[in-house]
Residue, then its C-alpha position, 0 to 999 in steps of 0.5 A: x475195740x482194737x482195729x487190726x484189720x482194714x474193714x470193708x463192705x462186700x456185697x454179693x450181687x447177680x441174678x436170682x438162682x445164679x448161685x449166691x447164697x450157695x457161694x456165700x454160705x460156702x465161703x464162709x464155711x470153707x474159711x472157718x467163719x461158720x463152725x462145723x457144728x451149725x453147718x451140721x444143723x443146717x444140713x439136717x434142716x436142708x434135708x428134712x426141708x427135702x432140699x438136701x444141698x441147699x445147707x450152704x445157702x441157709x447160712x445167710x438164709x439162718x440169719x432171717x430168723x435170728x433177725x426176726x429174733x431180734x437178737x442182732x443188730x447187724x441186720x442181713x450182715x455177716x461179719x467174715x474175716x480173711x487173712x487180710x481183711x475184715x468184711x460185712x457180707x452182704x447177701x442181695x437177694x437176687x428177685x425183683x424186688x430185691x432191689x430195695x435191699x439192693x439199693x441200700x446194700x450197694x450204696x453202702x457197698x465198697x465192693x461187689x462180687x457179681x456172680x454169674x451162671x455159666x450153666x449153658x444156657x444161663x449166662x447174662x439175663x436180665x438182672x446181671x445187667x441191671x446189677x452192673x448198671x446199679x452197682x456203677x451208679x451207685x457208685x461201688x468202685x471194684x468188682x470181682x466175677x465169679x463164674x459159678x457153676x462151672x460143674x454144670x458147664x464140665x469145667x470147660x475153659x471155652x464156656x468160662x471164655x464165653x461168659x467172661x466175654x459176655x460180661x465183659x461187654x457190659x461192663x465196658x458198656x457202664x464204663x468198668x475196665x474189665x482188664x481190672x477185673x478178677x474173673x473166677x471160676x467156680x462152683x460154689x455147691x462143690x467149692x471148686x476155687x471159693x477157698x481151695x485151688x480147683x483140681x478141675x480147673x488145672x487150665x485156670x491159674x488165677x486167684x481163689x475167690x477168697x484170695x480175690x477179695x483179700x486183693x480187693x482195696x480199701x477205698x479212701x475213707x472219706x473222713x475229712x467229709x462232715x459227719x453222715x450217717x443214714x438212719x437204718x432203724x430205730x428201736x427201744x432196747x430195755x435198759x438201754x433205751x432208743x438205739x439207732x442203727x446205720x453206716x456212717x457213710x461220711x465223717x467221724x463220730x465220737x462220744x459226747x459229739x453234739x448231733x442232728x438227727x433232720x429231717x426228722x418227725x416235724x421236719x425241723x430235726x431233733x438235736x442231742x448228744x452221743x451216749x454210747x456207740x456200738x458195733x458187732x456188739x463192742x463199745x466203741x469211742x469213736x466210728x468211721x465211714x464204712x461202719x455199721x453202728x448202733x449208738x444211743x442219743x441222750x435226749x432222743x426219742x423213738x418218737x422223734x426219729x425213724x429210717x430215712x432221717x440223716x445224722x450230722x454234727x448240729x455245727x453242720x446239719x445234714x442238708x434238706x431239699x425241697x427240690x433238686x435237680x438230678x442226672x438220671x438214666x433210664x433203666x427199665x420203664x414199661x413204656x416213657x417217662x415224662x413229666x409229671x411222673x411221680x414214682x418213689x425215690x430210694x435216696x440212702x436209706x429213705x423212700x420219698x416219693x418224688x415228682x419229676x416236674x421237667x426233663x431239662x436235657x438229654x444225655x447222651x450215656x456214652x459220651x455224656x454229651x447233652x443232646x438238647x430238650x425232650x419230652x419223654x425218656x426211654x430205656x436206656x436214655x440219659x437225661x439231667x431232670x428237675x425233681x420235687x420231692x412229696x415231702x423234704x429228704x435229705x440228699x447232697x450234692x454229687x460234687x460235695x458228698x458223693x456218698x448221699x447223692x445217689x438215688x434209685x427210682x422205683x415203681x410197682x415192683x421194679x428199679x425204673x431209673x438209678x441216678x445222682x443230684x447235681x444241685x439242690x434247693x435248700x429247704 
């Protein structure tokens, strides 16, 4: 498979009804990469569903069922060329629990378009924020913003002026520099500004959205890290046999490579060679960081492996803890969080359920000065705290493999505390 273009991960992030799918689905119409015939499809669907207008969100949305088909790897990815780049789009759904998704997106994100309502009345909510904290923490370097619906607003530069200053506050806050930042203004059921220039924004001179993310950069590829790469799935394909899906968020890996699938079923791991790798349904020798593969191990079973586990060369075997300590912040906990608290962590692609058996120190979030030993953490608090997981995980060091050392907290339904590993006890 020829490489012409750089490829990169955009995710598409904001709070629920701001407009998403609607602007992805418009995106990727208005630039060719949907033909006229589904979108035909699509509006019929829309309309005998009694939502008319909705076609363009089902475009993302069209994809659930053909996953339920099975009839793609690609999960809720989307492949989306511009003249510059190749894309994966991914859709985060923008409701509570969406953040799962989220998780695994963002942490696999090399970019992230957050879209935000300007209808009066809308704006920054809840989620907006949370997204922003998120993104930071899980480490997604650049941000493009569209301001959508600016037809609800009368294409009014004061309210574009509005949300931008809104939004710019918080991103300061998470340490973004806004002034880095493409603000756009949109509406991405009409697209004004998602591929052609607006008429009704004769006041804005910026880029189109599909020229901001082809001003987007490609962050390094880290390659020269040891292979990594977080199992998504595992399935049994008939005349293929066990095909694993996942990123690879670290090293190469090649063809006839020996490799390590750890923890694995009986916590030991389980070795074998490379048979064949994959990706968009093309054979390929050899993956790199940033691509979504499926690839089939010679002597691996279905049995041996699932979601969660961690492939490395078998010379340099993904690392697994029995306790870490972590930098956390607290995002939203219905009330304080001590120790002895044990919710679920979101560590790449595994859920584990981990106990924070010490709260070390607090941090002080903006100067990330410590401010000494405590016995609870609220919303908003900073703090290094010591954690033992249910059962081993995979995880690295902040400092040696960025890429594995971010972790998401959850419980009941929503993301309490976003956070990374800063040491590690090995198992």
């Amino acid at each position: 498979m020829a490489r012409t273009k750089e490829h990169l991960n955009l995710i598409f992030i904001g709070h629920v009804d701001h407009g998403k799918s609607t602007t992805v689905g418009r995106l990727m119409y208005d630039s060719g990469n949907v033909d006229e015939q589904t979108m035909r499809k699509l509006k019929d669907k829309a309309k005998e569903l009694g939502k008319p207008g909705f076609e363009f969100a089902y475009v993302m949305d069209n994809l659930k069922e053909e996953q339920e088909r099975g009839l793609t790897i690609d999960l809720a990815h989307r492949r989306f060329d511009t003249p510059k780049y190749y894309f994966t789009i991914i859709d985060a759904p923008g409701h509570r629990d969406f953040v799962k998704n989220m998780i695994t997106g963002a942490s696999q994100a090399d970019a992230a378009v957050l879209v935000v309502s300007a209808n009066p009345g809308e704006g920054v909510q809840q989620q907006t924020k949370e997204h922003i904290f998120l993104s930071k923490t899980l480490g997604v370097g650049q941000l493009i913003v569209d301001v959508n619906k600016m037809d609800m607003a009368k294409w009014d530069q004061k309210r574009f002026e509005e949300v931008k200053e809104e939004v710019s506050k918080l991103l300061k806050v998470v340490g973004y520099k806004p002034d880095q930042i493409q603000f756009i203004p949109t509406s991405g059921f009409h697209g004004d500004n998602i591929v052609k220039k607006s008429e009704n924004t004769t006041w804005y001179a910026g880029p189109t959205l599909v020229q901001a993310v082809d001003n987007l950069k490609v962050p390094e590829k880290p390659v020269n890290l040891p292979l990594r790469l977080p199992l998504q799935d595992v399935y049994n394909i008939t005349g293929i046999g066990v095909v694993c899906v996942g990123r690879i968020e670290t090293g190469k890996m090649k063809v006839n490579d020996k490799v390590t699938v750890v923890p694995g079923r009986d916590g030991k791991g389980v070795s074998g060679e490379v048979k064949s790798i994959e990706m968009h349904h093309e054979s390929m020798n050899e993956a790199e960081p940033g691509d979504n593969v499926g690839f089939n191990i010679r002597g691996v079973t279905k049995k041996d492996v699932a979601r969660g586990d961690v492939l490395g060369r078998s010379d340099n075997v993904p690392t697994i803890a029995t306790e870490f300590t972590a930098q956390i912040v607290v995002l939203n906990h219905p009330t304080v969080l001590t120790a002895g608290y044990t919710p679920v962590f979101h560590i790449h692609t595994a859920q584990v359920a981990c106990q924070i058996t010490e709260i070390i120190d607090k941090i002080n979030p903006a100067t990330g000065v410590s401010e000494g030993k405590v016995d609870m953490l609220r919303n908003g608090d900073a703090a290094k705290v010591r954690v033992k997981p249910v059962h081993p995980v995979v995880i690295e060091v902040q400092k040696d493999i960025p890429q594995l050392a971010r972790f998401a907290v959850r419980d009941s339904g929503q993301t309490v505390a976003a956070g990374m590993c800063i040491e590690l006890v090995k198992k």
